[in-house]
Each structure stands twice: as structure tokens, then as C-alpha cells.
C-alpha positions in Angstrom: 171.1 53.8 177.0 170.4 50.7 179.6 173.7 49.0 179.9 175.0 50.8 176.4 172.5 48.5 174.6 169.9 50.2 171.9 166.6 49.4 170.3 166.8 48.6 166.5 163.8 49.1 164.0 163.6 49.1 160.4 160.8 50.6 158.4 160.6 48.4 155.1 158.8 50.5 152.4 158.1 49.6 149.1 160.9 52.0 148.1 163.2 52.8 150.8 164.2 50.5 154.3 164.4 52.9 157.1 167.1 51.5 159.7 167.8 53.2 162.8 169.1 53.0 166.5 167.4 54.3 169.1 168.2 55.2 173.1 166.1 54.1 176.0 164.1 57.7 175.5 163.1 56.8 171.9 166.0 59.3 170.5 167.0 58.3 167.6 171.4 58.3 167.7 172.2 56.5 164.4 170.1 56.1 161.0 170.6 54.7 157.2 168.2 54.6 154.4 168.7 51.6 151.8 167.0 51.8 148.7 165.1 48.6 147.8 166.7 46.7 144.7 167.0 43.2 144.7 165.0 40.9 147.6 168.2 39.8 149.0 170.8 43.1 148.0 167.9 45.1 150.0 168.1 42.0 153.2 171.7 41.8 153.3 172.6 45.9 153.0 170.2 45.8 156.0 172.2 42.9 158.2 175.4 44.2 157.4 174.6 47.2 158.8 172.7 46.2 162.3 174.7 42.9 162.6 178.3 44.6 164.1 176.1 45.7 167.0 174.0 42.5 167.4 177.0 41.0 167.5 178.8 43.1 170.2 175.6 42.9 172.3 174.6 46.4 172.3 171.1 45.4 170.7 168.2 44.8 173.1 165.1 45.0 170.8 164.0 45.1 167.3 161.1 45.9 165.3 160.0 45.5 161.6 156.7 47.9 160.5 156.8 46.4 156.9 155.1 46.6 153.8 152.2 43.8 153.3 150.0 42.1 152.7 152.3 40.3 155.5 151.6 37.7 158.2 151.5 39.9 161.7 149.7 37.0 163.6 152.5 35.9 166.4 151.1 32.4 166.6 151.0 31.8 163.2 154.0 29.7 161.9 154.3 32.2 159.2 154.5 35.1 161.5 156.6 37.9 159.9 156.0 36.4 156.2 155.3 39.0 153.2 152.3 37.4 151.1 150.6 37.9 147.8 152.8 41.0 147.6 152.6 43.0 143.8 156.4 43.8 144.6 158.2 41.1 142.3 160.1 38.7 144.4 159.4 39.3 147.6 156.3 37.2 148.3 157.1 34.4 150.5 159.9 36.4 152.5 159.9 35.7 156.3 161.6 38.4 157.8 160.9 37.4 160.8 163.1 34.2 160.5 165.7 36.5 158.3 166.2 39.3 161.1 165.6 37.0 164.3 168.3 34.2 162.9 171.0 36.3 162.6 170.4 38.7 165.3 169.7 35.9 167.7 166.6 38.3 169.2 162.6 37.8 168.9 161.9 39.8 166.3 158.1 41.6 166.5 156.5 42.4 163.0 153.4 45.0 161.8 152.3 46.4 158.7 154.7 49.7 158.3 151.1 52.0 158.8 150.5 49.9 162.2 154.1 50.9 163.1 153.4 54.4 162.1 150.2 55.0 163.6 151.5 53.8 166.9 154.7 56.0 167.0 151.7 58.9 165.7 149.5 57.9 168.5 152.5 57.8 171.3 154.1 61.0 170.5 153.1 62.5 167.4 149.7 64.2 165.7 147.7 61.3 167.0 148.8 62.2 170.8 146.4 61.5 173.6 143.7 60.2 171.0 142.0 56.8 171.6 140.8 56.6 168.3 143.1 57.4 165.2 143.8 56.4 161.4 147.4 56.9 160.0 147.1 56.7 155.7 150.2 56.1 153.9 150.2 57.6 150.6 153.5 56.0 148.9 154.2 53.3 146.4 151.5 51.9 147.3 148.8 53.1 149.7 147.6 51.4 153.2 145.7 52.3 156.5 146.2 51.4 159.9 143.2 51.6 162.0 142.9 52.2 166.0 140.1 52.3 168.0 138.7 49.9 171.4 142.2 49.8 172.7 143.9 48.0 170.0 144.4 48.1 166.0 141.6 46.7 164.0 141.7 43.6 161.8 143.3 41.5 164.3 144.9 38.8 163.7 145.2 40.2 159.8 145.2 43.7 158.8 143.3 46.3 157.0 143.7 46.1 153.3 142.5 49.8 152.7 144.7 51.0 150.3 142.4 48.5 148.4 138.9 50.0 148.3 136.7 51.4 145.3 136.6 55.0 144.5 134.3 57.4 142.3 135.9 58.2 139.9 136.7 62.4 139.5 135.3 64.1 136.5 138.8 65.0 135.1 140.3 60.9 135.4 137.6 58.9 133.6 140.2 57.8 130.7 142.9 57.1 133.2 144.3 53.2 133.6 144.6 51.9 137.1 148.0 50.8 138.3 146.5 48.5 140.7 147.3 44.7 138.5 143.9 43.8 140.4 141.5 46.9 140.4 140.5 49.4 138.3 139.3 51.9 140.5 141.0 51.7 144.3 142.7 54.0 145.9 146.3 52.9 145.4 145.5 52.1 141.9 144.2 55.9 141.2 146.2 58.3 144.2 149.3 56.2 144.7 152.5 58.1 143.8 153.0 55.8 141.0 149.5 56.5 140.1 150.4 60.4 139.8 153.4 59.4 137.9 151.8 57.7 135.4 149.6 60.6 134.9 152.1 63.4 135.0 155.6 62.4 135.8 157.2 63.0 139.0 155.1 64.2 141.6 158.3 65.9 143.1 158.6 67.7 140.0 155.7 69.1 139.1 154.1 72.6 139.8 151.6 73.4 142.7 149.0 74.1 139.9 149.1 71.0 137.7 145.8 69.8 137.6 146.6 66.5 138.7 146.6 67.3 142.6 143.1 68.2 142.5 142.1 64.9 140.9 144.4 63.3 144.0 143.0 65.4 146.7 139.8 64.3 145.8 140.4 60.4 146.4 142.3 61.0 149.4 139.4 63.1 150.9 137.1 59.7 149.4 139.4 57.8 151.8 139.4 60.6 154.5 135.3 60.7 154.3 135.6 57.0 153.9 137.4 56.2 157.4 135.2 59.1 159.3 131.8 57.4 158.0 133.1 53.9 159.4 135.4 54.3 161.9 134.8 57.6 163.8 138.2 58.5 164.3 139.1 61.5 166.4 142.5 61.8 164.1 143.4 60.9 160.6 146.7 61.3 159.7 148.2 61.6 155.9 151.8 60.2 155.7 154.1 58.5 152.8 156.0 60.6 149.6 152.9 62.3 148.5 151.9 64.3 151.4 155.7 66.2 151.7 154.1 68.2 148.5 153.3 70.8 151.2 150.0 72.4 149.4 148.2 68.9 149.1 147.1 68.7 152.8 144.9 71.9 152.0 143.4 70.4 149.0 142.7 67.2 150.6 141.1 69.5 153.5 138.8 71.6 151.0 137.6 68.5 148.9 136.6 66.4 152.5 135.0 69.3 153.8 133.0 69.5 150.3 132.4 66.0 149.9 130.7 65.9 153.5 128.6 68.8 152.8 128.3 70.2 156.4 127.2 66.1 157.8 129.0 66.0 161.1 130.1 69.3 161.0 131.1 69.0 164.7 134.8 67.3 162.8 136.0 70.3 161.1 139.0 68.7 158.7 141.3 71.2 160.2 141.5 69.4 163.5 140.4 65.9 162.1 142.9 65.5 159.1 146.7 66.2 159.6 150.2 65.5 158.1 152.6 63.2 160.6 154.0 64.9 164.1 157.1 62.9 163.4 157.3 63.6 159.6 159.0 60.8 157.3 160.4 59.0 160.5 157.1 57.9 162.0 157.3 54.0 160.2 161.2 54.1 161.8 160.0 55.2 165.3 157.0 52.8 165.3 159.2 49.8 164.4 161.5 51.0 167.2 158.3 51.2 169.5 157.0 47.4 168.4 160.4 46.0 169.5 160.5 47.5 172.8 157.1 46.2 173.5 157.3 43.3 172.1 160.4 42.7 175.1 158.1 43.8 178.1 
């Protein structure tokens, strides 16, 4: 590390905050997961456990890639500030102010996808691509989107977890989860989506039915970002895509649904799980603090 210092990050998911340290090469030397309860239970576990190094001076940089909607604008004067969020009680949290305050650092803020898809992009499955997606299919669901050197929706962010489906044959009877749509994506292919379904995704077979039905909307979203954006990488991250079979289903539905149109993006080389597996959000946040310091 430079002078013994490291690089902080947090990856606040609707379920778990990520925390790590990090060396000067991105190595990650010290981690803890704290499960989200209680707005400030969740906040404090998290400052108790960064703050004895803040305080020593051994932390140079940190980054937040956070759940949303959220304020990632850097000149807005609610920079860093969660809005309009379903997550009860957390709406109207500026982490930003919370984490800079007491670590006496600038504090740089994303959506947790953005985060991800840049750590993806930098030294994961989105490597040497200047075009790329990174879907997180968790909680809830959202896209980060990269293309013309920068991420789209500037100074706001995507809301893609967000758009309409078809529905599949099999899930006409089905009730959204979504309190605000009846037929997105994170309302229909969320984990709690398949939950309310079936139970726990984790626990159920490799031939329960209900994959199929989520394969299908993921490879809507999949054919969705290739029809718009063009991307030369999607990438399939959050809880749902460690079932290890779903990536093939999600594969075999795209390639149906596209029905040979642009068949020079086979989904084998276009659609992929994360290069950095479940710590992509915690390297990204890592990443937006060290360049939010150059």
C-alpha cells in the first residue's frame, strides 16, 4: 500500500452492505458483510467498522456503488442521497454526508450496477470492451449501461429494472411484486419475485418450472439492451444468477427470442455471469473512490 494507507468501498445492496479494504493494486486485504436491518443499525455496523482506520489515517479513498433510485449528480446538493426508494425507511438517506462527515474524506457515490459494471469493464468479463451492460438480478433488479466513453443517463441513471415485459405463457395469474407495476422486470424475475412463486430460489431444484418462466424475462431484458444499446458484453450478476444452470437458460431463450436477427452476437460470447463473481459491486466502489481522488 502507498504510505500503509488503503482504499475503502462499500457495496450497499438491498440485502447485504459489502465493506472491504483494498491495496494500491486493487487486492482486496480485509472484507465484512452486514446484513441490512434497520436504516441506521445497517449505517452505524458500517462506521464502526471503517472508522478505527479513518481515524488512524490509513484511509485514502472511498467509494459507495449503492442501491437507488439515488442522487449520483456531484453538483447536485443532494449528491449521494437515496430517493423514492421501495426499501421502507431509507428514502431521504444522504450517504454521502453520512460516510464523508465521519470519515473526514470526499466521498464518490454510483448506483451499485454502475460500480459493478465498471470493476466488470476494468478487470472482469467486460475487459477491453467499449461497450458493455452489467444486470443485477437481486432484490430488486437494475442495469448499468456503457457505451461513447462514459455510463448512460448522466446526470441520473438508468431505471431498467423498471421496464414492461411479455408476460410467459406459464405466469399469466402471477401478482407483481413491483408496488408500482404489474409487469416489469423486477416486479416478475426479481429474487423476491421467484420467492413469491416458489420459495427460495436457493432451495429449489434445477427442474422447477419456475426458472424457465425467469430465463425467459431475463433474455426479454438481454434482447431488450442488444436491440437498443448494441453492447459488445452483457453481464448477469446479483443472487439469482449463482443458480449455476440459469445462465444456460437465459442463453437458450435469447437466442430463441432473436430468432437468428443479428446472428453475428451469438449469446455465448454476448451474455455472461461476472469475472469477479459476487465482489464486482465491492471492487467497483473501491474503483469510484480511487478515481474520484485523481
Amino acid at each position: 500500500m502507498t504510505d500503509g494507507k488503503s482504499h475503502g468501498g462499500i457495496d450497499a445492496g438491498g440485502t447485504t452492505f459489502k465493506c472491504g479494504l483494498a491495496d494500491e493494486d486493487g487486492t482486496l486485504v480485509e472484507t465484512r458483510r452486514i446484513p441490512v436491518t434497520t436504516l441506521e443499525e445497517t449505517i452505524t455496523a458500517c462506521l464502526d467498522w471503517f472508522t478505527p482506520h479513518a481515524r488512524s489515517g490509513g484511509l485514502a479513498t472511498f467509494g459507495i456503488a449503492s442501491f437507488g433510485p439515488i442522487d449520483i449528480d456531484p453538483s447536485s446538493p443532494a449528491y449521494g442521497t437515496i430517493i423514492g426508494s421501495a426499501k421502507s425507511g431509507w428514502s431521504g438517506t444522504n450517504l454521502h454526508a453520512r460516510f464523508g462527515d465521519a470519515f473526514g474524506l470526499p466521498v464518490a457515490i454510483d448506483t451499485d450496477v454502475n460500480g459493478a459494471l465498471l470493476a466488470e469493464m476494468t478487470r472482469g468479463a467486460a475487459r477491453g470492451c467499449t461497450s458493455a451492460a452489467y444486470v443485477t438480478i437481486g432484490t430488486g433488479i437494475g442495469a448499468g449501461l456503457f457505451a461513447n466513453g462514459g455510463f448512460l443517463g448522466r446526470p441520473s441513471h438508468p431505471e431498467f429494472g423498471h421496464i414492461a415485459l411479455r408476460r410467459h405463457p406459464a405466469d399469466h395469474d402471477f401478482e407483481s411484486v413491483c408496488p408500482f407495476h404489474p409487469d416489469c422486470l423486477e416486479g416478475l424475475a426479481s429474487v423476491r419475485a421467484l420467492r413469491a412463486r416458489a420459495g427460495d430460489p436457493e432451495h429449489l431444484s434445477a427442474e422447477h418450472p419456475v426458472w424457465d418462466i425467469a430465463a425467459d424475462y431475463l433474455a426479454q431484458a438481454a434482447r431488450t439492451l442488444t436491440l437498443t444499446l448494441r453492447p459488445q458484453r452483457i453481464v448477469l450478476g446479483g443472487g439469482l444468477m449463482l443458480a449455476p444452470h440459469l445462465i444456460a437458460r437465459v442463453r437458450a431463450a435469447y437466442d430463441q427470442q432473436m430468432g437468428d436477427y443479428l446472428d453475428s452476437a451469438p449469446s455465448g460470447d454476448l451474455i455472461t455471469t461476472p469475472g469477479l463473481g459476487d465482489d464486482a459491486g465491492l471492487f467497483g466502489a473501491i474503483l469510484l473512490g480511487q478515481q474520484n481522488a485523481r
